[in-house]
C-alpha positions in Angstrom: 13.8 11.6 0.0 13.3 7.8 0.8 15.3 4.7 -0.1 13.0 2.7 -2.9 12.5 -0.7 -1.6 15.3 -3.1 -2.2 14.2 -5.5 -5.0 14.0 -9.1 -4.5 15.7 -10.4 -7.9 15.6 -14.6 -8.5 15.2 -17.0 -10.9 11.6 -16.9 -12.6 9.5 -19.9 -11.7 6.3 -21.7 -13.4 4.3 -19.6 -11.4 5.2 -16.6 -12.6 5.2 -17.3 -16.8 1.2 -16.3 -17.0 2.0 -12.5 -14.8 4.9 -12.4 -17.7 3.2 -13.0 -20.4 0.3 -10.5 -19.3 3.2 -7.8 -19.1 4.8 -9.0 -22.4 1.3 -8.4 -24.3 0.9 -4.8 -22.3 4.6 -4.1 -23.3 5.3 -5.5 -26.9 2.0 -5.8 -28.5 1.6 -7.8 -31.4 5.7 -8.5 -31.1 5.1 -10.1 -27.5 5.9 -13.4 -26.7 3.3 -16.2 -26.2 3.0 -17.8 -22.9 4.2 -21.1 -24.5 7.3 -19.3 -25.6 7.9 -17.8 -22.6 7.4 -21.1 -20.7 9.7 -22.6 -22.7 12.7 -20.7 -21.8 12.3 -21.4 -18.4 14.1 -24.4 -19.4 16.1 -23.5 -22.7 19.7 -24.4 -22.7 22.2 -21.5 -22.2 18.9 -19.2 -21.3 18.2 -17.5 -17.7 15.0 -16.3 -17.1 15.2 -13.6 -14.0 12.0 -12.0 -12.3 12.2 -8.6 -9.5 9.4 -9.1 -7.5 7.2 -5.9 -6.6 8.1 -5.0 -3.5 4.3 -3.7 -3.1 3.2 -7.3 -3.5 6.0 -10.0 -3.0 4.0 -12.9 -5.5 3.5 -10.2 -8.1 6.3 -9.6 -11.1 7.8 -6.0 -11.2 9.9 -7.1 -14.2 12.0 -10.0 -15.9 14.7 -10.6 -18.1 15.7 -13.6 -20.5 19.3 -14.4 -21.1 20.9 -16.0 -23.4 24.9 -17.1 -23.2 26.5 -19.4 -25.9 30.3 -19.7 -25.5 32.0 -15.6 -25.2 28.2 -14.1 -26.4 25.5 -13.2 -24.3 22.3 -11.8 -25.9 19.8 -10.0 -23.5 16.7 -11.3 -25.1 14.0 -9.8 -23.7 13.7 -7.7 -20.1 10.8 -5.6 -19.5 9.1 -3.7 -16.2 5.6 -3.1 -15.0 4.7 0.8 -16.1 3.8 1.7 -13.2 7.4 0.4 -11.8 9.1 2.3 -14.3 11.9 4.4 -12.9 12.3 2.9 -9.7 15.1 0.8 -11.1 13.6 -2.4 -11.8 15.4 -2.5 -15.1 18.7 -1.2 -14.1 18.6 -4.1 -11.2 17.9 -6.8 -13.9 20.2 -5.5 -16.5 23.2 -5.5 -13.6 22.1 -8.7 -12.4 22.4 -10.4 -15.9 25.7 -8.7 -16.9 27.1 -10.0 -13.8 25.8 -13.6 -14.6 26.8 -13.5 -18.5 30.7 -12.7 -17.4 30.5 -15.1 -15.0 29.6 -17.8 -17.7 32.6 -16.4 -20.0 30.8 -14.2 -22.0 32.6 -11.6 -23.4 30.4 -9.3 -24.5 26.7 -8.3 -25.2 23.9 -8.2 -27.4 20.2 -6.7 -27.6 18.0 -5.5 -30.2 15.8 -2.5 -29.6 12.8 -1.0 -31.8 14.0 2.3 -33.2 10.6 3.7 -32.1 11.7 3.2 -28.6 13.7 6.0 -27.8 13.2 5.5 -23.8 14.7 1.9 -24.1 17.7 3.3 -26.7 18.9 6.1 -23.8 18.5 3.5 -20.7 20.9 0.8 -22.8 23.7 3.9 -23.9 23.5 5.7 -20.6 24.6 1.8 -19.5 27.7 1.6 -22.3 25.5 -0.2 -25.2 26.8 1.0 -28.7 24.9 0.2 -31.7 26.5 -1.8 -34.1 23.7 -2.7 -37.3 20.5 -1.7 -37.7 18.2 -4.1 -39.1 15.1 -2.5 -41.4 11.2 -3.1 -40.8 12.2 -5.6 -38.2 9.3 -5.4 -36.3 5.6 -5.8 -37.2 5.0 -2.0 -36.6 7.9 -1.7 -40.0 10.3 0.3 -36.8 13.7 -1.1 -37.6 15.9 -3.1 -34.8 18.7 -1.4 -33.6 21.6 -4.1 -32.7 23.3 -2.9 -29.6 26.7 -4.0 -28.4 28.6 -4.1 -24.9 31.9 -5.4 -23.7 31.7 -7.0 -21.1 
């Protein structure tokens, strides 16, 4: 079997919020985030805003992630992959990439929330040590509940 090819991970730019923001809607629905919001984090203080690029088509967006760190607390606010790039470790590369970049700004440990309903999202963040720690009821628009998710870092 072949190597996948490598993924190109950096910082998002401008150029890519409007590709985002197309996958957000495809991805989260009536919970996705507006192009304005996702805009806006491109500058946020404490946030990091990472794309993978697709290796099929080096200006397009495989994936992103959004990361937050305040002080010894890094919250993994939003990371998400093209469907058809699913499984090719788009998402494991992002999730590494930011878990190396939230200890390395003194964070401590890890937070996410997850939809309950998501049960392919749940089993890629425990195969990758995330415990859940509260459970927040009819979080999201759907009524799913958040599961809060927790990992040392």
């Amino acid at each position: 079997m072949s190597e996948p090819p490598s993924r190109v991970l950096r910082p998002a730019r401008t150029a890519d919020v409007a590709r985002v923001a197309l996958l957000e809607a495809d991805l989260f629905g009536r919970d996705a985030w507006s192009e304005e919001q996702i805009g806006a984090e491109l500058s946020a203080p404490g946030r990091a805003m990472l794309v993978a690029e697709d290796p099929a088509d080096r200006s397009g967006v495989a994936g992103y992630a959004v990361l937050g760190v305040q002080g010894d607390l890094a919250d993994l606010l939003r990371i998400g992959v093209d469907p058809t790039l699913r499984r090719t470790g788009v998402a494991s590369a992002l999730l590494a990439h930011l878990l190396g970049a939230a200890r390395a700004a003194g964070a401590e440990r890890m937070l996410l929330e997850v939809s309950e309903a998501n049960t392919g999202a749940a089993a890629f963040y425990a195969a990758r040590g995330f415990v859940e720690i509260h459970r927040r009821p009819r979080y999201y628009r759907d009524d799913a509940a958040a599961l809060v998710l927790q990992r040392a870092l």
